[in-house]
C-alpha positions as CSV (number, residue, x, y, z in Angstrom):
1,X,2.5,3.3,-23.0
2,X,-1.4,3.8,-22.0
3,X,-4.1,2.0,-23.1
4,X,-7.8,2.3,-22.9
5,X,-9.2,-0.4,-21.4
6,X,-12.7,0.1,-20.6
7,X,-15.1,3.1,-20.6
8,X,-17.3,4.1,-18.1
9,X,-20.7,6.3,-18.0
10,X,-20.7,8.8,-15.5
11,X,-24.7,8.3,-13.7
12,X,-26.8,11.6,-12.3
13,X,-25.2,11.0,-9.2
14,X,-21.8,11.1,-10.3
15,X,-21.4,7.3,-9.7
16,X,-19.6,5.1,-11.9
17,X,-19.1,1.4,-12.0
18,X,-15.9,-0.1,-12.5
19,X,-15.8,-2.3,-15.3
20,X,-14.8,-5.9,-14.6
21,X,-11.8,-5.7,-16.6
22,X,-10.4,-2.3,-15.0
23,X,-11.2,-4.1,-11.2
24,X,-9.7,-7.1,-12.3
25,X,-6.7,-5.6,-13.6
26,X,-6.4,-3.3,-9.9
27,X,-7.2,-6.5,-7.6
28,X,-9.9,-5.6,-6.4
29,X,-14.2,-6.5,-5.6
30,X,-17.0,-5.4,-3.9
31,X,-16.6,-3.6,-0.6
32,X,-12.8,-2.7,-1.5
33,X,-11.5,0.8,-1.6
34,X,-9.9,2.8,-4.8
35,X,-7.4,5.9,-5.1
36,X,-7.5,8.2,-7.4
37,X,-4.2,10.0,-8.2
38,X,-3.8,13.1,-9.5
39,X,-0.2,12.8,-11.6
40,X,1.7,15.9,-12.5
41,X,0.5,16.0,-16.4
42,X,-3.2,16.4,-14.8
43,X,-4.0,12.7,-15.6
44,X,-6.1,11.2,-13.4
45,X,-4.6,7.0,-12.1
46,X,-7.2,4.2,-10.3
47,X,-5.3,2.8,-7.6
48,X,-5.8,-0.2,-5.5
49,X,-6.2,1.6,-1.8
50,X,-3.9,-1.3,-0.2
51,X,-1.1,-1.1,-2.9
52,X,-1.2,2.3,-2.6
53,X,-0.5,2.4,1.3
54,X,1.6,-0.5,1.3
55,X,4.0,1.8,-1.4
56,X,3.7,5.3,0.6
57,X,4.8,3.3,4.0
58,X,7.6,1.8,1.8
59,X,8.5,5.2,1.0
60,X,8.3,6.5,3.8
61,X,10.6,4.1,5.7
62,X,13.3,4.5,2.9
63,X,16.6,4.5,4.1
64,X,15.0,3.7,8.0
65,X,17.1,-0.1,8.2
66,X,20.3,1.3,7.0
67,X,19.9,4.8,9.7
68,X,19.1,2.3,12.6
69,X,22.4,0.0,11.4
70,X,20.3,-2.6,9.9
71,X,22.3,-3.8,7.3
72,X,21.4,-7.4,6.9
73,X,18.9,-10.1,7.5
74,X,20.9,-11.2,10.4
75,X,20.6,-7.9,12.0
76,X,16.8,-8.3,11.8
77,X,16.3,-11.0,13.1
78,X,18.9,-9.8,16.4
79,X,16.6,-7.1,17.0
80,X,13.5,-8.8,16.4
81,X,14.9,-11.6,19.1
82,X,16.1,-8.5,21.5
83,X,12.3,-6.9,21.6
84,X,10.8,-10.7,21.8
85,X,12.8,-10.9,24.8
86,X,12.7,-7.0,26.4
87,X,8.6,-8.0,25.6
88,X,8.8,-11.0,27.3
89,X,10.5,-9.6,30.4
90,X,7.6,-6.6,30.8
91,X,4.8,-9.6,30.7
92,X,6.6,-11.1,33.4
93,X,7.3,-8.3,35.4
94,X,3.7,-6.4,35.4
């Protein structure tokens, strides 16, 4: 269910501050970046720019541990030992 929480005015330059409740509510301040998501019914979502990343790389890499035969912690932390080591190798070598 949506709810309003704020409103905004829309200034001659098309500019519009963020009320304090909506930014609190995203996690985010001054100097931080937004998204705004057009959804399918035409409604228009603020996002936080780094949740909204973080999710679309999680998407993206769906399914990626279970293709490469990662199937549990302990394989991760195998792997991550094996390139530690193949890194450590180069850095010795050259």
């Amino acid at each position: 269910m949506a709810s309003i929480v704020d409103v905004a005015k829309i200034t001659s330059k098309g500019q519009v501050t963020i009320p304090a409740s909506v930014r609190n509510a995203l996690g985010v301040g001054e100097g931080d970046k937004v998204v705004f998501v057009q959804m399918d019914d035409g409604s228009i979502v603020l996002r936080n720019n780094n949740l909204h990343a973080l999710r679309t790389l999680q998407k993206a890499f769906e399914g990626a541990a279970e293709e490469a035969g990662l199937t549990c912690e302990e394989d991760v932390v195998r792997l991550v030992k094996e390139i530690r080591a193949e890194r450590a190798r180069g850095a010795l070598c050259g």
